[in-house]
VOGU-3710 file (C-alpha; in Angstrom, 3 decimals, decimal comma):
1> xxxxxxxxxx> -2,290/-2,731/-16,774  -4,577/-5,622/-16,725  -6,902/-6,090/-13,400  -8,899/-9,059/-11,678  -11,896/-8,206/-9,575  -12,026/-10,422/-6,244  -14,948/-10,483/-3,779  -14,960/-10,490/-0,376  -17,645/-11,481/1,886  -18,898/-9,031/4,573
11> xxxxxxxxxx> -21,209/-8,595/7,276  -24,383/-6,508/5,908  -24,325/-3,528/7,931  -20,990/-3,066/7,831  -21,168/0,078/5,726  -23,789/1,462/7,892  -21,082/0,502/10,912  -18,664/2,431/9,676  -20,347/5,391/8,085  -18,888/4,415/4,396
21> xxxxxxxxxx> -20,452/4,276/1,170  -18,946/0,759/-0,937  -16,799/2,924/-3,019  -15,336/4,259/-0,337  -14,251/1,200/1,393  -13,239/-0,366/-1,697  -10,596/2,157/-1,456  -9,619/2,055/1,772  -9,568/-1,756/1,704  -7,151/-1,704/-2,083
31> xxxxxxxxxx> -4,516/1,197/-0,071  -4,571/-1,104/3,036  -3,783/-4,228/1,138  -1,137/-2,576/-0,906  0,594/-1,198/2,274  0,349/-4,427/3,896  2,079/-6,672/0,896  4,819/-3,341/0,837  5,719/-4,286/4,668  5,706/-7,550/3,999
41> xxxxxxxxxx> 8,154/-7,164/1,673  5,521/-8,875/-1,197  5,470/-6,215/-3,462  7,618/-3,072/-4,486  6,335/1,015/-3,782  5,938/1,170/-7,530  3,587/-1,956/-7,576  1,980/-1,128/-3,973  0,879/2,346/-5,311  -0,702/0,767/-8,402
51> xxxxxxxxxx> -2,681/-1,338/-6,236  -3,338/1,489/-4,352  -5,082/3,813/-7,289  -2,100/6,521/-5,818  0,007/8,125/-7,470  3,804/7,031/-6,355  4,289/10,066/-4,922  0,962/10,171/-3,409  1,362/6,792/-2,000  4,844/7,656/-0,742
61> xxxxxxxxxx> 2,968/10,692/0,829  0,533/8,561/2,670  3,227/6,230/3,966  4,927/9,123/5,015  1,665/10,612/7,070  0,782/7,092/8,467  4,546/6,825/9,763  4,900/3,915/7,518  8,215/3,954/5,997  8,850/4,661/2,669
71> xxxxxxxxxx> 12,124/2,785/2,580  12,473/-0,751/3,790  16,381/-1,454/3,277  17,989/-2,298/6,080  21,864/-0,943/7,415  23,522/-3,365/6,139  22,132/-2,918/2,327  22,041/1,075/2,684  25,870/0,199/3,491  26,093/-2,600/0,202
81> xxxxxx> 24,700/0,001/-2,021  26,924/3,115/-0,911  30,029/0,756/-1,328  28,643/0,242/-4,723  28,432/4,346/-5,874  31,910/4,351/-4,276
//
């Protein structure tokens, strides 16, 4: 998988704010984005947990912790796809 490095532009003590060393928020900042484009519907789990450096299941497993949910159908296309197996 090919990448692309963004910056972002931050106050200066923010690591010393929040008790983080860069790598550290990098990470947190690259899961948070990934969740965020997953609710919004932006990107797939699959694609999300790439973003996120987790593995699927790990990133289903952090969903799961956060009470973020790991599916986003709603009834009526749980309903569209059972009709289908039927």
């Amino acid at each position: 998988m090919s990448s692309q490095t963004f910056s972002i532009i931050l106050p200066t003590d923010i690591l010393s704010t929040i008790n983080e060393s860069e790598v550290e928020l990098q990470k947190r900042l690259k899961v948070l984005l990934a969740v965020q484009l997953y609710l919004e519907g932006k990107i797939s789990i699959g694609k999300a947990s790439q973003i996120s450096g987790f593995s699927r299941l790990d990133f289903e497993t952090y969903l799961s912790e956060n009470r973020i949910p790991i599916s986003l159908l709603d009834f009526e296309e749980v309903m569209g796809d059972v009709e289908k197996v039927k």
